[in-house]
Biotite code that builds the C-alpha atoms (Angstrom):
import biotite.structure as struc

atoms = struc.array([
    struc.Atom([-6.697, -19.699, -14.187], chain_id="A", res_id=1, res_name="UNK", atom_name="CA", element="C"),
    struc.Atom([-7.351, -21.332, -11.051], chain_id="A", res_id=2, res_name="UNK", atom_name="CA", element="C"),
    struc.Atom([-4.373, -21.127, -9.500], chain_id="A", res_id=3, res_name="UNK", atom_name="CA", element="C"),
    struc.Atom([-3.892, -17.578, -11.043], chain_id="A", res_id=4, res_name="UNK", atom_name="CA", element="C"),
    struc.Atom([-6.891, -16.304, -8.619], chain_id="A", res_id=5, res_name="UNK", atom_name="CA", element="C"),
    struc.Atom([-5.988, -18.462, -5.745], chain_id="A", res_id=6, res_name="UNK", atom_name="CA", element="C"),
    struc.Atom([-2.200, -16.880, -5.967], chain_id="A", res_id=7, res_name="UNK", atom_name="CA", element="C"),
    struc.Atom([-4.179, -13.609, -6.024], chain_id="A", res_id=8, res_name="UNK", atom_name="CA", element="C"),
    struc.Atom([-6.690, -13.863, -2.943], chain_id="A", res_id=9, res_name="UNK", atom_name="CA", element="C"),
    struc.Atom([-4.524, -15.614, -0.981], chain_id="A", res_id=10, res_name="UNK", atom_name="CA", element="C"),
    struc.Atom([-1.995, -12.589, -1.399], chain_id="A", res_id=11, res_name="UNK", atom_name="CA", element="C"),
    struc.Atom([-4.432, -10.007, -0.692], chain_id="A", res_id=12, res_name="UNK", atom_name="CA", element="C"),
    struc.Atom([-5.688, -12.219, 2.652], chain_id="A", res_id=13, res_name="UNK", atom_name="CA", element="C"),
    struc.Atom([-2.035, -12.346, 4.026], chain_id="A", res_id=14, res_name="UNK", atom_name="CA", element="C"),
    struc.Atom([-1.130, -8.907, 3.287], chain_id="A", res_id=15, res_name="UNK", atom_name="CA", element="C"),
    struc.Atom([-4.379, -7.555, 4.960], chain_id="A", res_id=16, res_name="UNK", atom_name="CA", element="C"),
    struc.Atom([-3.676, -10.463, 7.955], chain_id="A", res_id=17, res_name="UNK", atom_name="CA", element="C"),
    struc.Atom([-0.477, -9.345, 8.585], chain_id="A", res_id=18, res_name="UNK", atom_name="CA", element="C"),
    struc.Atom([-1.066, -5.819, 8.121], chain_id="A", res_id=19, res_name="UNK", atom_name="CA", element="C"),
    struc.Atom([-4.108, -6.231, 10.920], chain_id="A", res_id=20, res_name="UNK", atom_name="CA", element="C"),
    struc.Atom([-1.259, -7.423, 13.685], chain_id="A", res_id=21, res_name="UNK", atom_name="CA", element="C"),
    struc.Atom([0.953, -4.866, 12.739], chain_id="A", res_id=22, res_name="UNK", atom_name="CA", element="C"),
    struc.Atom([-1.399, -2.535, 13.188], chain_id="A", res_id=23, res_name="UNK", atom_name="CA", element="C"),
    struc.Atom([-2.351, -2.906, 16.355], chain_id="A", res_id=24, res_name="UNK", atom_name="CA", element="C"),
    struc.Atom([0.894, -3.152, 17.694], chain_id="A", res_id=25, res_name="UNK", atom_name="CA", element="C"),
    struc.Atom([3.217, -0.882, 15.380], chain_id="A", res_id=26, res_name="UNK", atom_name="CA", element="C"),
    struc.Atom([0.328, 1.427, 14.605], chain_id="A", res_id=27, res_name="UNK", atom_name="CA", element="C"),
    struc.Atom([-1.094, 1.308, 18.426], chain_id="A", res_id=28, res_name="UNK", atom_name="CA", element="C"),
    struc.Atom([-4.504, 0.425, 17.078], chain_id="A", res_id=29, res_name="UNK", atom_name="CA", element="C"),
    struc.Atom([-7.271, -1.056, 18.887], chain_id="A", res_id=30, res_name="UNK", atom_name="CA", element="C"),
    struc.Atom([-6.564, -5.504, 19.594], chain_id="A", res_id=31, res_name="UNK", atom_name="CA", element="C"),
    struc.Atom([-10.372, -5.839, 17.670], chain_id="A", res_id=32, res_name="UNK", atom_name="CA", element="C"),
    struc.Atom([-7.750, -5.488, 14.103], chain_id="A", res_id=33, res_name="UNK", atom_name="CA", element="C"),
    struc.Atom([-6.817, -9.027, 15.192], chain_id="A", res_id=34, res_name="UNK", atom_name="CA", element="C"),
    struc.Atom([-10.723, -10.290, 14.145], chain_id="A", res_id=35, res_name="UNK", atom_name="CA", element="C"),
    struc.Atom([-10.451, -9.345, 10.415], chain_id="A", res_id=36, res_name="UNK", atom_name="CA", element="C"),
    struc.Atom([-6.639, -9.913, 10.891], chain_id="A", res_id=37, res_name="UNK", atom_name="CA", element="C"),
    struc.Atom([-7.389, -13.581, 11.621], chain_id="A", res_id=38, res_name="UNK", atom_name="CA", element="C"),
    struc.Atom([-10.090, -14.185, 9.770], chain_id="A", res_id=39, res_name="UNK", atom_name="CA", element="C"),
    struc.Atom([-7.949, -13.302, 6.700], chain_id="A", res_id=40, res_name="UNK", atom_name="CA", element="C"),
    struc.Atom([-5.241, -15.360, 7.199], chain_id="A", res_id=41, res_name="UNK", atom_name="CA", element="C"),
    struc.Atom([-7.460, -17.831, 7.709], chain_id="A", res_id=42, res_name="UNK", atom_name="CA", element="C"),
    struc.Atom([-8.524, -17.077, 4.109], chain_id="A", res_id=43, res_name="UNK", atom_name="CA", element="C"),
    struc.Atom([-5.036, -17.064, 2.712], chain_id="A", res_id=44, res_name="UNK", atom_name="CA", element="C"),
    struc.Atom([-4.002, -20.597, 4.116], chain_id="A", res_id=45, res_name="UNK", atom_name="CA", element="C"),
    struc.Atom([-6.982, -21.676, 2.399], chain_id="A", res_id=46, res_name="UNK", atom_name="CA", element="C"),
    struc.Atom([-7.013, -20.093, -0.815], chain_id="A", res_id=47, res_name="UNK", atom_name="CA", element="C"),
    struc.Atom([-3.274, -22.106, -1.222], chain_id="A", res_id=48, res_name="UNK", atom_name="CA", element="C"),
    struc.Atom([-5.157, -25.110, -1.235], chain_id="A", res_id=49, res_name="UNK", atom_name="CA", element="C"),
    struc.Atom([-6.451, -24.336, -4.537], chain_id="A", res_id=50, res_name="UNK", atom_name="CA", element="C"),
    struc.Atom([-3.048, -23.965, -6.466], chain_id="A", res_id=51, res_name="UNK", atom_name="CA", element="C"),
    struc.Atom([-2.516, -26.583, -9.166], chain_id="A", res_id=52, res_name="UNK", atom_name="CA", element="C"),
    struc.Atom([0.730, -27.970, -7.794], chain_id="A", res_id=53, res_name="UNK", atom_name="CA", element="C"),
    struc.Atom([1.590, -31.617, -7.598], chain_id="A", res_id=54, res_name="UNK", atom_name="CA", element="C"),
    struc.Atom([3.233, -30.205, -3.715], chain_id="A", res_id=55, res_name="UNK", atom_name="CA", element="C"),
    struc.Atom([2.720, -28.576, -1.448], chain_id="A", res_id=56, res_name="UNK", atom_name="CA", element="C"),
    struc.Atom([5.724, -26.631, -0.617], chain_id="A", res_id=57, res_name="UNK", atom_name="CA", element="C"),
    struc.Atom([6.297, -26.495, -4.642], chain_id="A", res_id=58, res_name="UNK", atom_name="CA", element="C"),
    struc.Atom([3.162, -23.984, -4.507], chain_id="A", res_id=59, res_name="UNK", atom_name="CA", element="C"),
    struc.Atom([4.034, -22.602, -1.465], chain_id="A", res_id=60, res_name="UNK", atom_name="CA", element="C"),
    struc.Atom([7.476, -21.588, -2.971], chain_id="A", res_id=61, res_name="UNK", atom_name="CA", element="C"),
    struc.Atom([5.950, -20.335, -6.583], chain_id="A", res_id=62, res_name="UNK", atom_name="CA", element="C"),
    struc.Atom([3.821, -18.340, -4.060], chain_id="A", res_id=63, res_name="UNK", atom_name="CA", element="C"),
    struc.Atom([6.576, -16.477, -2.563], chain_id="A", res_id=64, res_name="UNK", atom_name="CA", element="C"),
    struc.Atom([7.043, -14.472, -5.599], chain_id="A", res_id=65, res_name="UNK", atom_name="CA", element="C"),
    struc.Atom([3.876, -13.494, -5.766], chain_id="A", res_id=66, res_name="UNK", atom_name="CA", element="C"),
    struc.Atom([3.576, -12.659, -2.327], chain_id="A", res_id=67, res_name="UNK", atom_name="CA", element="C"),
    struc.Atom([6.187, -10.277, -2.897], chain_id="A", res_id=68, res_name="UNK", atom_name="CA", element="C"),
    struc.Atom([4.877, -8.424, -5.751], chain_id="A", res_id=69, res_name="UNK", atom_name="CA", element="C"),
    struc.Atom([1.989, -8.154, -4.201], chain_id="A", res_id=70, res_name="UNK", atom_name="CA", element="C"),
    struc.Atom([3.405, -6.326, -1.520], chain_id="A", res_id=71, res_name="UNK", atom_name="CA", element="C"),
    struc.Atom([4.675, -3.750, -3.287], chain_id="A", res_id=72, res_name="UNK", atom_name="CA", element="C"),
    struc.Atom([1.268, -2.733, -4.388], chain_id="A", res_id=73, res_name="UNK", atom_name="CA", element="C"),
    struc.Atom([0.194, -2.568, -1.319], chain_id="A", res_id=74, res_name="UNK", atom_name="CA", element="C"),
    struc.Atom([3.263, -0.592, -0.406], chain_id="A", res_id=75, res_name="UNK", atom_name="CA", element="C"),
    struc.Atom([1.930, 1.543, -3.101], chain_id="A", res_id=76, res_name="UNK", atom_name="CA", element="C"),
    struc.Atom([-1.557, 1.648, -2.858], chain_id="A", res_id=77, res_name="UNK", atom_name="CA", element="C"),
    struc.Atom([-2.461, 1.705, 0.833], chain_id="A", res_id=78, res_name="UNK", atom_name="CA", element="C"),
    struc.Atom([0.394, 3.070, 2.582], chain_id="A", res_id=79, res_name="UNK", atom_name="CA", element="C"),
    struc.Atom([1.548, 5.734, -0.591], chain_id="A", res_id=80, res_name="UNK", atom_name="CA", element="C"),
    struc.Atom([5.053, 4.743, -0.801], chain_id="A", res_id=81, res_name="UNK", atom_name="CA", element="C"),
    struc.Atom([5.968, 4.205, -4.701], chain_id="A", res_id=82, res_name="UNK", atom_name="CA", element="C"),
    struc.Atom([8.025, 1.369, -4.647], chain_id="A", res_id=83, res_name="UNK", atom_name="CA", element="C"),
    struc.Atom([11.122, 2.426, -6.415], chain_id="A", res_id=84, res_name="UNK", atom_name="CA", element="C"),
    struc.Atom([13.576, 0.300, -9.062], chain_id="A", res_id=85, res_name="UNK", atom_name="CA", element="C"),
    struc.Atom([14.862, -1.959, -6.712], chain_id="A", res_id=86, res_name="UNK", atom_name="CA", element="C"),
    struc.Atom([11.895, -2.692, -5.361], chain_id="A", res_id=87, res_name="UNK", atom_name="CA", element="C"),
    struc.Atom([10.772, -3.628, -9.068], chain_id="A", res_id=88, res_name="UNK", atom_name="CA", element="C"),
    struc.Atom([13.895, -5.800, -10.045], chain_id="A", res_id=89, res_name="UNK", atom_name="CA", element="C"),
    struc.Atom([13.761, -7.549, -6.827], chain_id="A", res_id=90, res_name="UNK", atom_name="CA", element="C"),
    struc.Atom([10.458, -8.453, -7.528], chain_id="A", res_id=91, res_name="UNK", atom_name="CA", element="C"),
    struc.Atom([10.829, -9.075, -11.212], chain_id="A", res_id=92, res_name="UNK", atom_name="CA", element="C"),
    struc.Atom([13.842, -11.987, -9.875], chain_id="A", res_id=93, res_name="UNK", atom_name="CA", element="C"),
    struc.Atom([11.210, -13.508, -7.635], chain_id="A", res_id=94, res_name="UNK", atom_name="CA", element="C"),
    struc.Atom([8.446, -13.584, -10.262], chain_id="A", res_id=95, res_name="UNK", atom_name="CA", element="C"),
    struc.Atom([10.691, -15.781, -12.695], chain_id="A", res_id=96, res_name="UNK", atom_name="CA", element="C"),
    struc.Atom([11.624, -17.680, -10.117], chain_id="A", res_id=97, res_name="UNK", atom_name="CA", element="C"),
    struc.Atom([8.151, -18.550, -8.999], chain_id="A", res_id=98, res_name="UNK", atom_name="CA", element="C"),
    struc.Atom([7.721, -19.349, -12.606], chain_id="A", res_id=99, res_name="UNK", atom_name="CA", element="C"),
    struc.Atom([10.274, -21.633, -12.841], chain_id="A", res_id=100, res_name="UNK", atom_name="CA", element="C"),
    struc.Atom([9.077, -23.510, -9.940], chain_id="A", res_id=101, res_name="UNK", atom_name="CA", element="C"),
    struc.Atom([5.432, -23.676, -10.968], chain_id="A", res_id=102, res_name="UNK", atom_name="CA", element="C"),
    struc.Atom([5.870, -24.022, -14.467], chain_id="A", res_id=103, res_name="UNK", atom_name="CA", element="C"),
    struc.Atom([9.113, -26.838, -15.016], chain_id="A", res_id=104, res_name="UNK", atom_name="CA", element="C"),
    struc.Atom([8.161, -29.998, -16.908], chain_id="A", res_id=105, res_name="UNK", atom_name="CA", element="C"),
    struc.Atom([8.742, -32.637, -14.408], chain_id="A", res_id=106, res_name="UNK", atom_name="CA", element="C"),
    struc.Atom([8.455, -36.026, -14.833], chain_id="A", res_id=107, res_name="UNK", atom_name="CA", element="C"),
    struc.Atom([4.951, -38.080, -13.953], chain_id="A", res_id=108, res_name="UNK", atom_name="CA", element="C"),
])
């Protein structure tokens, strides 16, 4: 559960981040978006910290597919572009992957 809600925030922090910087200079928004923009990825490199992983680039990795499905609900939700089926597959590929990296029996 932990590391379900750490995946989670840490998305939502780097999405928001990133979307800050892009922005202000794709969007030609005022420079004070990089504030909350940093302060969130701020957020996101911490929340990673949390993931029950014996690595860190093994939760890193796992987080990648997460990452990805979560931006296509932001695709979806804040900038009102449905994401369409290859958009979905894509993700779907990255989300058993993640799972395979997260969730292989490994030795102690």
């Amino acid at each position: 559960m932990q590391t379900a809600i750490a995946f989670i925030l840490a998305a939502l922090a780097e999405i928001a981040g990133c979307f800050a910087f892009w922005a202000w200079i794709r969007l030609d928004q005022s420079a004070l978006w990089l504030v909350p923009g940093a302060a969130s990825l701020f957020i996101f490199a911490y929340a990673l910290t949390f993931v029950e992983a014996d690595a860190a680039g093994r939760a890193y990795a796992a987080y990648g597919g997460i990452y990805i499905g979560a931006s296509l609900l932001w695709l979806w939700v804040v900038e009102g572009l449905r994401p369409d089926r290859w958009d979905l597959t894509g993700a779907l590929v990255c989300l058993l992957g993640a799972a395979i990296i997260l969730l292989a029996p490994r030795p102690a």
